[in-house]
LUMRO-397212 format. One record per atom (N, C-alpha, C): residue number from 1; residue in one letter; atom name; x, y, z. Coordinates in steps of 0.2 Angstrom, whole numbers, plus 5000, padded with zeros to 4 digits. Layout:
N
  num  residu  atome     X     Y     Z
  NUM       A     CA     X     Y     Z
...
***
This chain:
221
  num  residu  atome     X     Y     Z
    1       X      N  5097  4880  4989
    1       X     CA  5098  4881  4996
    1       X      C  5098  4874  5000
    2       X      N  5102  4873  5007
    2       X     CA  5102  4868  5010
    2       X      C  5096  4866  5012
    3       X      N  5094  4860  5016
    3       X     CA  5087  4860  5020
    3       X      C  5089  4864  5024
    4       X      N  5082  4868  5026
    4       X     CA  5081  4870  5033
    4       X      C  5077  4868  5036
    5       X      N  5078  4867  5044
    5       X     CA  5075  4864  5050
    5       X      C  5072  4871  5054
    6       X      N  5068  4871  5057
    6       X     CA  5068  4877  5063
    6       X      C  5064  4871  5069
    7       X      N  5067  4872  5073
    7       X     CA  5066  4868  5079
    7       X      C  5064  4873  5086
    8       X      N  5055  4870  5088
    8       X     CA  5052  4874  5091
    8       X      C  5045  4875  5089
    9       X      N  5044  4877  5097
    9       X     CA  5034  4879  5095
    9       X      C  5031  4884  5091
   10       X      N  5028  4884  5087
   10       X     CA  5025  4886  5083
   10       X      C  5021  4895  5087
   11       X      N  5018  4893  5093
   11       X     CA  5014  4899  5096
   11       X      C  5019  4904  5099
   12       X      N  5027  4902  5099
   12       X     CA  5030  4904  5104
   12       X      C  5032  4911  5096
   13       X      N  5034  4919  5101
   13       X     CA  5034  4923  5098
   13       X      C  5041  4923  5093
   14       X      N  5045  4921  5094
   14       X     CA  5053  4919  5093
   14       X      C  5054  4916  5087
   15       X      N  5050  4909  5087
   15       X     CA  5050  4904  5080
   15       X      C  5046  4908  5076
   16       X      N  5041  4912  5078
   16       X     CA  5034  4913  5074
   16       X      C  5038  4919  5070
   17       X      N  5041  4924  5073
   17       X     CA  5046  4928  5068
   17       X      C  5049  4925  5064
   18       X      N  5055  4921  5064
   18       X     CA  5058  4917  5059
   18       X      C  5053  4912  5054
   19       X      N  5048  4909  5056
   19       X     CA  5045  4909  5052
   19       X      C  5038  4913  5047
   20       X      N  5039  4918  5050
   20       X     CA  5035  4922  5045
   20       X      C  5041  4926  5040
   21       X      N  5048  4927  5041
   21       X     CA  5051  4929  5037
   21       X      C  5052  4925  5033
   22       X      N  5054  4919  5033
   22       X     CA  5055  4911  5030
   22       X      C  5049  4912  5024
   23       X      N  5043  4913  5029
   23       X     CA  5035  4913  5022
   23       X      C  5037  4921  5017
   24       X      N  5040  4926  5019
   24       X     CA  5039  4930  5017
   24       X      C  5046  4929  5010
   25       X      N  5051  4926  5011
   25       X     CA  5054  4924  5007
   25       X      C  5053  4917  5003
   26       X      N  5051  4915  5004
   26       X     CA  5047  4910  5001
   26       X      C  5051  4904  5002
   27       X      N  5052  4902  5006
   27       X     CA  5058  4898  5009
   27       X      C  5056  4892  5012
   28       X      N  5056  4886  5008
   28       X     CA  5053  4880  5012
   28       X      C  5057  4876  5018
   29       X      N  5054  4876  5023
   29       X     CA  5057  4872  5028
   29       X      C  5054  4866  5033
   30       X      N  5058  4863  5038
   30       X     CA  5055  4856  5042
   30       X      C  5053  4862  5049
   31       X      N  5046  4858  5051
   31       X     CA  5048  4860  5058
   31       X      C  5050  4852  5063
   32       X      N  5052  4854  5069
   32       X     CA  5053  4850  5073
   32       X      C  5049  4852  5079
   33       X      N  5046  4851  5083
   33       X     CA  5042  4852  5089
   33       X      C  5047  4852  5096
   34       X      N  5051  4858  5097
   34       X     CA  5051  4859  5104
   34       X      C  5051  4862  5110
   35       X      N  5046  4860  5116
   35       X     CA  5043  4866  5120
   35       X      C  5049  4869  5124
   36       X      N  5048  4876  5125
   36       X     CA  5052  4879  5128
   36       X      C  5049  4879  5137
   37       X      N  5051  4871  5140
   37       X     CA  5050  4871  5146
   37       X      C  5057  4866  5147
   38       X      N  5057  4866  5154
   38       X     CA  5062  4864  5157
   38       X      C  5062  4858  5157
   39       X      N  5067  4852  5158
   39       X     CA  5067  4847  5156
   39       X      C  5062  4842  5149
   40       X      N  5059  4838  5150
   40       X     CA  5055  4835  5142
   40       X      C  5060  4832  5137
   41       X      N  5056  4830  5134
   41       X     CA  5061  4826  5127
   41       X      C  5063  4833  5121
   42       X      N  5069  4835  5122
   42       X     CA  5071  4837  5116
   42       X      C  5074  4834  5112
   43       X      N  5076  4834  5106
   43       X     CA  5080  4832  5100
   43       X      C  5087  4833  5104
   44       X      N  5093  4829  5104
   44       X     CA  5098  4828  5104
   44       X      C  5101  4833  5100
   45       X      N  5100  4835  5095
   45       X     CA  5103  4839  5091
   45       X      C  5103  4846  5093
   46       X      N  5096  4847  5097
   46       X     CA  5093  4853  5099
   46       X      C  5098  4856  5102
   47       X      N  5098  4851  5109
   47       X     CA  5104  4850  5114
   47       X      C  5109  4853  5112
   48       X      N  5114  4849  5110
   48       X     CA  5118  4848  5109
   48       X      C  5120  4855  5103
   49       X      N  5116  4862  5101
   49       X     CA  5116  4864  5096
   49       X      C  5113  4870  5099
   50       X      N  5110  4871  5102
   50       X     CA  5106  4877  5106
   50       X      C  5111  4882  5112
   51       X      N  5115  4882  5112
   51       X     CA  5116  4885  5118
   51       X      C  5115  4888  5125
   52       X      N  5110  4893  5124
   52       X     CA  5105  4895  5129
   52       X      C  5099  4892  5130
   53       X      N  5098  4885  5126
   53       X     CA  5091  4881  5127
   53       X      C  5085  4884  5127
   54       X      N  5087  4889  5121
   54       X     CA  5079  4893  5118
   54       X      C  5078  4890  5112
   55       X      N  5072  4893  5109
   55       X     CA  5070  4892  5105
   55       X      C  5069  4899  5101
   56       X      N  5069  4898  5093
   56       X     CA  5071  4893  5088
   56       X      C  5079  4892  5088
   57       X      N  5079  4888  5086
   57       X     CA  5085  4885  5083
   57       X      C  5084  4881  5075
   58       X      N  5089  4885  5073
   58       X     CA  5088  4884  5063
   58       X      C  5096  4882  5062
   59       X      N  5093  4873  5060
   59       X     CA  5097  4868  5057
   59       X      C  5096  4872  5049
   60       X      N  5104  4872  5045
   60       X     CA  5105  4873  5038
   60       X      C  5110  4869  5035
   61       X      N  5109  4864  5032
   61       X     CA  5113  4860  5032
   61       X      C  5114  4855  5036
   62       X      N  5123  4859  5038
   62       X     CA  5124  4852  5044
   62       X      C  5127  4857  5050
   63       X      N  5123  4866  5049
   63       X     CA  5125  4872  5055
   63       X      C  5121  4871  5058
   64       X      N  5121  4876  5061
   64       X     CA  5116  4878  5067
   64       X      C  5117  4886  5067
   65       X      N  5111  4888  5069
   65       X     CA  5109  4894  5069
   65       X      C  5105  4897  5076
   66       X      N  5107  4900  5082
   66       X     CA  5105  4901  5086
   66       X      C  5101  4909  5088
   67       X      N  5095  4910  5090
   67       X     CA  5094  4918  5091
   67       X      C  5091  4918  5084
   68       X      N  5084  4922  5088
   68       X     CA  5079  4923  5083
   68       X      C  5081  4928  5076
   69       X      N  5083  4932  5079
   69       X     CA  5086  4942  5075
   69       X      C  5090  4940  5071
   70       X      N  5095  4934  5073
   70       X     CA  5101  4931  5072
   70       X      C  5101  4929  5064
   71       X      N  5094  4925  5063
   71       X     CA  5091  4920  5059
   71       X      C  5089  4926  5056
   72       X      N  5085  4929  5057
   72       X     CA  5083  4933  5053
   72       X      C  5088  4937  5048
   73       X      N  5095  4939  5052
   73       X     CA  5101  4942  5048
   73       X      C  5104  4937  5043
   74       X      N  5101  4931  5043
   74       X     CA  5106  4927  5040
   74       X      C  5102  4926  5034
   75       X      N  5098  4926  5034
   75       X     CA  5091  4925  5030
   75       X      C  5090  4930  5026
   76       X      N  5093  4937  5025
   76       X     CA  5090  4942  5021
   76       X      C  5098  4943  5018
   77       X      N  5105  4939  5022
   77       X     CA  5109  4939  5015
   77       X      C  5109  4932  5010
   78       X      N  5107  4928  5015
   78       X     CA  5107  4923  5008
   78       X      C  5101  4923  5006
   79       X      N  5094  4927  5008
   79       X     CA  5090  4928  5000
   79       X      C  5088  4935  5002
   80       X      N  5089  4938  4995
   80       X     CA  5089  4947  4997
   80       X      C  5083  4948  4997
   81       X      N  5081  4947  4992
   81       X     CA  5073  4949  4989
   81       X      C  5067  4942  4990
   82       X      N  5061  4946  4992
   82       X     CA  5059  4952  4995
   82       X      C  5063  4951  5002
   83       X      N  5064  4961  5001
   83       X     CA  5069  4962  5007
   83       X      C  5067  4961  5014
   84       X      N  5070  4962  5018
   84       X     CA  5068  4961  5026
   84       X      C  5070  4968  5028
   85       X      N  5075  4972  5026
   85       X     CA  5075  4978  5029
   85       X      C  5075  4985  5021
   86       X      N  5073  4988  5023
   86       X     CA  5073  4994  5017
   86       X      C  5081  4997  5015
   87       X      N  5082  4998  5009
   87       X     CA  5089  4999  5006
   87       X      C  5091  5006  5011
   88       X      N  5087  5010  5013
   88       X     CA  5089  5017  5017
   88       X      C  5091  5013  5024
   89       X      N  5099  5016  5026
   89       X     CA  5104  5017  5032
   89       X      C  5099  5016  5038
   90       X      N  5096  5022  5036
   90       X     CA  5092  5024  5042
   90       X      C  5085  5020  5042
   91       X      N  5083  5021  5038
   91       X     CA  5073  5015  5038
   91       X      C  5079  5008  5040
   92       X      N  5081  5006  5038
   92       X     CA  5085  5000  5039
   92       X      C  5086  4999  5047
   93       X      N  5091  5005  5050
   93       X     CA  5090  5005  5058
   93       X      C  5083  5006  5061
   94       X      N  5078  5010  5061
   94       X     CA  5074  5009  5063
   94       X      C  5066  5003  5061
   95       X      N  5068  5000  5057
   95       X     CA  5066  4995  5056
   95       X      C  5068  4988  5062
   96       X      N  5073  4989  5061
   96       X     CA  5078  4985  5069
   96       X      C  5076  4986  5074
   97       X      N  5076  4994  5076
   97       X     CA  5073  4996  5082
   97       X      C  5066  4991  5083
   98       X      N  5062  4993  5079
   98       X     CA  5055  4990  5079
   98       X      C  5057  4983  5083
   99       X      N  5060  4978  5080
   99       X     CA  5061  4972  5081
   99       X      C  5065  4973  5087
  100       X      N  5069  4975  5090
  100       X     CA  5070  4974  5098
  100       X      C  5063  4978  5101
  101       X      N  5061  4982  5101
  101       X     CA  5056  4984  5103
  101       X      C  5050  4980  5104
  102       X      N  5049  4975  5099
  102       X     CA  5044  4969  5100
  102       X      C  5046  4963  5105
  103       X      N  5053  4962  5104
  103       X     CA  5057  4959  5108
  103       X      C  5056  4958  5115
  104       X      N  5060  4966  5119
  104       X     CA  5061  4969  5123
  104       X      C  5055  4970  5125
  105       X      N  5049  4974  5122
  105       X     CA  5046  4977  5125
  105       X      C  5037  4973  5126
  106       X      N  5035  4971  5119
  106       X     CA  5029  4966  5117
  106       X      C  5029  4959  5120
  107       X      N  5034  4956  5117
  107       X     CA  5036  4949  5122
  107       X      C  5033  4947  5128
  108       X      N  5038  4954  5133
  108       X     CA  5035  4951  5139
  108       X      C  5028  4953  5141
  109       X      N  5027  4957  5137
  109       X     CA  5020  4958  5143
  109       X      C  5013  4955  5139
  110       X      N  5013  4954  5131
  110       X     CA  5009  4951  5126
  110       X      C  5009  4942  5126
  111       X      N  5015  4942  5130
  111       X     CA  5018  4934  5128
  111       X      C  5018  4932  5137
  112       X      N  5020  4937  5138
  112       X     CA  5021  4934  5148
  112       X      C  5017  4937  5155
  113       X      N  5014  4942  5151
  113       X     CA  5010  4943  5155
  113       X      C  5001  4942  5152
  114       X      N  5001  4940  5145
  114       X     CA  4993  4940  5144
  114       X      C  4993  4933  5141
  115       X      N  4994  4931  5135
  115       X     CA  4995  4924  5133
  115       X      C  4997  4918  5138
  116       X      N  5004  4919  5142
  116       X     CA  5004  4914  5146
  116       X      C  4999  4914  5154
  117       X      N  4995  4918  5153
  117       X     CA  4991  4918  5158
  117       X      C  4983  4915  5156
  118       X      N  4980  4919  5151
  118       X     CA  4974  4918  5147
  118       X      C  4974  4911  5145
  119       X      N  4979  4909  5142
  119       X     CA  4981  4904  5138
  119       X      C  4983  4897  5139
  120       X      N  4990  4898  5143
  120       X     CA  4995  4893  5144
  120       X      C  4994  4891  5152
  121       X      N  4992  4894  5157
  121       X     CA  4992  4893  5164
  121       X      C  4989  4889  5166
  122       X      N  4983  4886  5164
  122       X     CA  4978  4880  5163
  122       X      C  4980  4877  5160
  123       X      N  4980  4875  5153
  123       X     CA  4981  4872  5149
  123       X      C  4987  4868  5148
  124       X      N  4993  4870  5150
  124       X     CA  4999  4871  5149
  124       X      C  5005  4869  5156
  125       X      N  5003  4875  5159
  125       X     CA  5006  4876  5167
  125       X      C  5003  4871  5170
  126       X      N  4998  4872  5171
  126       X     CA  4992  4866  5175
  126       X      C  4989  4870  5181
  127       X      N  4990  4876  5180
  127       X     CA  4989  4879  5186
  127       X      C  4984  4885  5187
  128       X      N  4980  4889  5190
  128       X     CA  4977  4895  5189
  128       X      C  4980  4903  5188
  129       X      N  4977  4905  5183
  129       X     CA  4981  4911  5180
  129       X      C  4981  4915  5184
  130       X      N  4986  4919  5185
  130       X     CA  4989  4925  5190
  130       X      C  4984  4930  5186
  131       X      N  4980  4932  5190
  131       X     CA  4976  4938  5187
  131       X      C  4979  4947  5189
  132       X      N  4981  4946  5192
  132       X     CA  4985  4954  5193
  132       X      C  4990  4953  5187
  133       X      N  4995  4950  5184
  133       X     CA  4998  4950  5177
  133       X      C  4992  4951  5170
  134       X      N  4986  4949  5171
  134       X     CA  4982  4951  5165
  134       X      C  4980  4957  5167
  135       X      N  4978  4956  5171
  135       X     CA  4976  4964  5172
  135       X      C  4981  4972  5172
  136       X      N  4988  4970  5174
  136       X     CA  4991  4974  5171
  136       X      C  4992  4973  5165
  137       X      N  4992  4971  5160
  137       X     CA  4994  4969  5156
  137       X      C  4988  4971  5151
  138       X      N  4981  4970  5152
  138       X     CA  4976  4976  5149
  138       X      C  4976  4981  5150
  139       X      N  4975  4984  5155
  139       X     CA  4974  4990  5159
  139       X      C  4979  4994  5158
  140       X      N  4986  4994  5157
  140       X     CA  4994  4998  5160
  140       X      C  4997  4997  5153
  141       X      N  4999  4989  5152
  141       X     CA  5005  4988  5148
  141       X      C  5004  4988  5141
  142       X      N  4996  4986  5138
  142       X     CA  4997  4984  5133
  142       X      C  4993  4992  5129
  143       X      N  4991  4995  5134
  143       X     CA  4989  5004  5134
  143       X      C  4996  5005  5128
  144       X      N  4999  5007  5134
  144       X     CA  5005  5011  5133
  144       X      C  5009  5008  5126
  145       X      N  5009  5004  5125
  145       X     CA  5011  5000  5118
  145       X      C  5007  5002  5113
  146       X      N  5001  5001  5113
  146       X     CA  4997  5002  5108
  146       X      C  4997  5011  5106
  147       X      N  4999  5016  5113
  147       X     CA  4999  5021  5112
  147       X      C  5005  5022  5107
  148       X      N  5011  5020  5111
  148       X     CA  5018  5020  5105
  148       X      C  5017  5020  5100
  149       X      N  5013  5014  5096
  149       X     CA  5014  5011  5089
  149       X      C  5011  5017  5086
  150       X      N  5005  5020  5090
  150       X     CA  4997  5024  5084
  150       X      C  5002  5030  5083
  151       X      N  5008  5033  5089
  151       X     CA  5012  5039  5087
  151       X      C  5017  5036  5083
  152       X      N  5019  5031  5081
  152       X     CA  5023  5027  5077
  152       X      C  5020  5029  5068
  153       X      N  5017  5024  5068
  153       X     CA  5013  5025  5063
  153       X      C  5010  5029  5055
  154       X      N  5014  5030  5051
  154       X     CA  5013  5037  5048
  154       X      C  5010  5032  5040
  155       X      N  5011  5029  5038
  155       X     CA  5007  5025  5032
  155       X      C  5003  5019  5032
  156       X      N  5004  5013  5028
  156       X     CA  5002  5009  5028
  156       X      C  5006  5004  5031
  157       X      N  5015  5004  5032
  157       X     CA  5018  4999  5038
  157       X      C  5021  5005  5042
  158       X      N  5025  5002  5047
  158       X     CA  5030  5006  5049
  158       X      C  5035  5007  5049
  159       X      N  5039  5006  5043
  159       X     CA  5044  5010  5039
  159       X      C  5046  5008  5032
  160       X      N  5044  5013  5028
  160       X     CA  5045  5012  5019
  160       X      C  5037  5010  5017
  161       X      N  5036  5009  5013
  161       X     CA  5032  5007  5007
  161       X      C  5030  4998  5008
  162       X      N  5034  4994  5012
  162       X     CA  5031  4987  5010
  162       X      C  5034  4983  5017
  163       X      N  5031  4978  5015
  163       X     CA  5031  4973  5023
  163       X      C  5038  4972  5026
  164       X      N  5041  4973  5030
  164       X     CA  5049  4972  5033
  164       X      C  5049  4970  5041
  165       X      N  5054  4967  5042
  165       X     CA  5058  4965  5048
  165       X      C  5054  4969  5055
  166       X      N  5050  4975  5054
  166       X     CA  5046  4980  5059
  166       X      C  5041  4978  5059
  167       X      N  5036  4977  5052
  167       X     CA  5030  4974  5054
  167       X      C  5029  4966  5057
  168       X      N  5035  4963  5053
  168       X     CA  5035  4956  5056
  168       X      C  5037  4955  5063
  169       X      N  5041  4958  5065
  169       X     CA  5041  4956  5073
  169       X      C  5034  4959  5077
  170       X      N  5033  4966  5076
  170       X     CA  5028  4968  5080
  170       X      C  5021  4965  5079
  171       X      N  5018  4964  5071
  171       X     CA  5015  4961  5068
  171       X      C  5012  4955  5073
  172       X      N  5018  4951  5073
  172       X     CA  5020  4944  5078
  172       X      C  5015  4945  5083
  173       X      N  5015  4950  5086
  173       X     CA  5013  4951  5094
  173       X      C  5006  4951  5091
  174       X      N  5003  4954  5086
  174       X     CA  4997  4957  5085
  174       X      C  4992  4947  5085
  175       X      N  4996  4943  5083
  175       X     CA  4994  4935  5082
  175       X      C  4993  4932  5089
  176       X      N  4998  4935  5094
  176       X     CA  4997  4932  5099
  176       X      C  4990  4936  5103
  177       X      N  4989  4943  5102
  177       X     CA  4984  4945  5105
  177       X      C  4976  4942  5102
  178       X      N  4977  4939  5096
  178       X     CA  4972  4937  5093
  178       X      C  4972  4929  5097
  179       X      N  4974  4925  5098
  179       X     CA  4975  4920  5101
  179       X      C  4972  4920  5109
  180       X      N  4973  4927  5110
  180       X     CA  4970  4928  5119
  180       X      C  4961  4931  5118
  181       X      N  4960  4931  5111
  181       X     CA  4953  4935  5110
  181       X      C  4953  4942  5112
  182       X      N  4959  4948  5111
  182       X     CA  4960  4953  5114
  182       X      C  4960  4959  5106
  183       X      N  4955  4961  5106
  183       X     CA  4953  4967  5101
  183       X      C  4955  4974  5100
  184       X      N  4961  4975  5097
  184       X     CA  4962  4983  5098
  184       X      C  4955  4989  5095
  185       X      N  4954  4993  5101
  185       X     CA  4950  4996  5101
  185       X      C  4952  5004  5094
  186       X      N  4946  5004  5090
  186       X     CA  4949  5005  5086
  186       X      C  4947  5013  5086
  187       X      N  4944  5015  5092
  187       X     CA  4941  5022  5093
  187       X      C  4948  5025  5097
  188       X      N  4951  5019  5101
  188       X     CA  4955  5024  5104
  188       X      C  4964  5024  5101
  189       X      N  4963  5019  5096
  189       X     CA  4968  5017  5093
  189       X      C  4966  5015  5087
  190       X      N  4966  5022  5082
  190       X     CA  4962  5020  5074
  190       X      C  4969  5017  5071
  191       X      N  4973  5021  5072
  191       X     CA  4979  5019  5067
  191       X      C  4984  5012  5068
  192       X      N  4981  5011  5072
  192       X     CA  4986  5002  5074
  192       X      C  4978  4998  5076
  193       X      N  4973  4999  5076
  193       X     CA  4969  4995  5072
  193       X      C  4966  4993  5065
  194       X      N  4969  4998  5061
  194       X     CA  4968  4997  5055
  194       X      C  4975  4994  5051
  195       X      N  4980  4997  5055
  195       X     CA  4987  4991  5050
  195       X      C  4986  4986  5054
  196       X      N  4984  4982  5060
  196       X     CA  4983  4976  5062
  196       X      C  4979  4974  5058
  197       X      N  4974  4975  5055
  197       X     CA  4970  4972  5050
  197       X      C  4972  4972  5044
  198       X      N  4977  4977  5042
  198       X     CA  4978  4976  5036
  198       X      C  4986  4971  5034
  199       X      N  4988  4971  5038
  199       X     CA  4994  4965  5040
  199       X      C  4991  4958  5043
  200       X      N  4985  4956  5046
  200       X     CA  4983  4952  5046
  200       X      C  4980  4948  5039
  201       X      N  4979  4954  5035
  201       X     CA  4975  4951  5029
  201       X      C  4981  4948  5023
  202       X      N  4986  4951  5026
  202       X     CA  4992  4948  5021
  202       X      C  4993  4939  5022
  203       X      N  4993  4937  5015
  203       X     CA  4994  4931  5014
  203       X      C  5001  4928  5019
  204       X      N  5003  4931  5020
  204       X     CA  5010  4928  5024
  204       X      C  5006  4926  5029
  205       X      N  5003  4933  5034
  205       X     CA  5000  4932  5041
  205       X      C  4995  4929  5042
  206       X      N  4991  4927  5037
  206       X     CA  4984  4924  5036
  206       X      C  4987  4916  5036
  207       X      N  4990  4912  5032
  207       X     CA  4993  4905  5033
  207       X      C  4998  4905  5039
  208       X      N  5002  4909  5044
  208       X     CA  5000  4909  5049
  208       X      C  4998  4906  5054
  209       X      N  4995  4913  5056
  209       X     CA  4987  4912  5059
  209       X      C  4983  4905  5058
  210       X      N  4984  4903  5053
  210       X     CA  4979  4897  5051
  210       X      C  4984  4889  5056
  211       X      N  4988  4889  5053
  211       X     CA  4994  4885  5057
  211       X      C  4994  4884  5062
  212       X      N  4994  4891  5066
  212       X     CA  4994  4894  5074
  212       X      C  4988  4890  5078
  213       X      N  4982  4892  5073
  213       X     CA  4976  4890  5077
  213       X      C  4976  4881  5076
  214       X      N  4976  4878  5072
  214       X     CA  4976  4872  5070
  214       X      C  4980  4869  5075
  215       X      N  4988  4873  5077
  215       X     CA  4993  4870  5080
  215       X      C  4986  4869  5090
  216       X      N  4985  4877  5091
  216       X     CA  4982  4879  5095
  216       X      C  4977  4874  5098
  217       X      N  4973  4872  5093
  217       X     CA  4966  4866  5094
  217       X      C  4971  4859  5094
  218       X      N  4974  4857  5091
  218       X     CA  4976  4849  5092
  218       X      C  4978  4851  5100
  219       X      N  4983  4855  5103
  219       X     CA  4987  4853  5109
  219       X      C  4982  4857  5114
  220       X      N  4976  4857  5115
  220       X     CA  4972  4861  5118
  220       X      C  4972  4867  5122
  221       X      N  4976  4873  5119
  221       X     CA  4980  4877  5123
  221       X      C  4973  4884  5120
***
């Protein structure tokens, strides 16, 4: 395979997807460092290769690859195994679902409503955290999410017999909630605090996690 680049921060939900499937395929690649904020130094390549000026962006070669989902589709034909989606039509769609669901739905309020507040508004923004955004965002948003997944939930992931493209995007979220110090309550939610731990314990999500926080303490976010 050609080198792979993935260009982009490491805490952001987006790159953190692509490269947890990247680990789960065993797929060696470069990272490059770039913040998803307006103006700053990016890579001329970035630029010049990125379209909507998001993040990630996956250099292959001498392509470009834009959109997280995108990366991911591209990824699971040029290395099949292990799979990213299950061989069933159907597990196969709803495993996708999941993945815009995390998207859609996880992102903004995990990522934009408690992490960039908790986390980045100080540190990052330079400024005091909007606390009506945390507070919905324990109280209302991240409720209703956690209620989805427990009726979701019927084995050890959620869809098939082994790790796929569902647990890794939603998964994804579960690292940012660690990062905010946020504890899924396991009385009112047994069943997605038990596969958050047990996806947590996975060798893919634990080197991570380890990454994340290391990334986390240098840039003191």
């Amino acid at each position: 395979m050609e080198k792979i680049t993935v260009y982009g921060a490491i805490l952001s939900p987006f790159v953190r997807k692509v490269r947890l499937a990247l680990a789960l395929k065993g797929v060696a690649y470069d990272n490059v460092l770039v913040l998803p904020v307006p103006g700053g130094d990016k890579p001329q390549e970035f630029v010049a290769n990125s379209p909507l000026g998001k993040i990630p962006l996956l250099r292959v070669g001498d392509d470009y690859i834009s959109g997280s989902g995108v990366m991911c589709a591209w990824l699971e034909r040029e290395v099949p195994q292990p799979a990213l989606l299950p061989e069933d039509n159907m597990a196969a769609a709803r495993a996708l679902w999941f993945q815009e669901y995390a998207d859609s739905r996880m992102v903004p309020v995990v990522g934009g409503h408690l992490f960039a507040e908790v986390v980045l508004a100080k540190a990052v923004f330079q400024r005091e955290p909007i606390q009506s955004d945390i507070e919905m965002a324990l109280n209302v948003e991240i409720p209703e999410i956690l209620d989805y997944l427990e009726s979701q939930l019927h084995g050890d992931y959620l869809v098939g017999e082994a790790l796929s493209l569902a647990d890794i995007a939603v998964g994804g979220q579960f690292l940012t909630l660690l990062h905010c110090q946020y504890e899924i309550d396991a009385v009112s939610w047994p069943k997605v605090a038990a596969y958050s731990n047990r996806l947590l314990g996975h060798p893919v999500f634990a080197k991570t996690l380890a990454e994340e926080q290391e990334f986390q303490s240098a840039f003191g976010a």
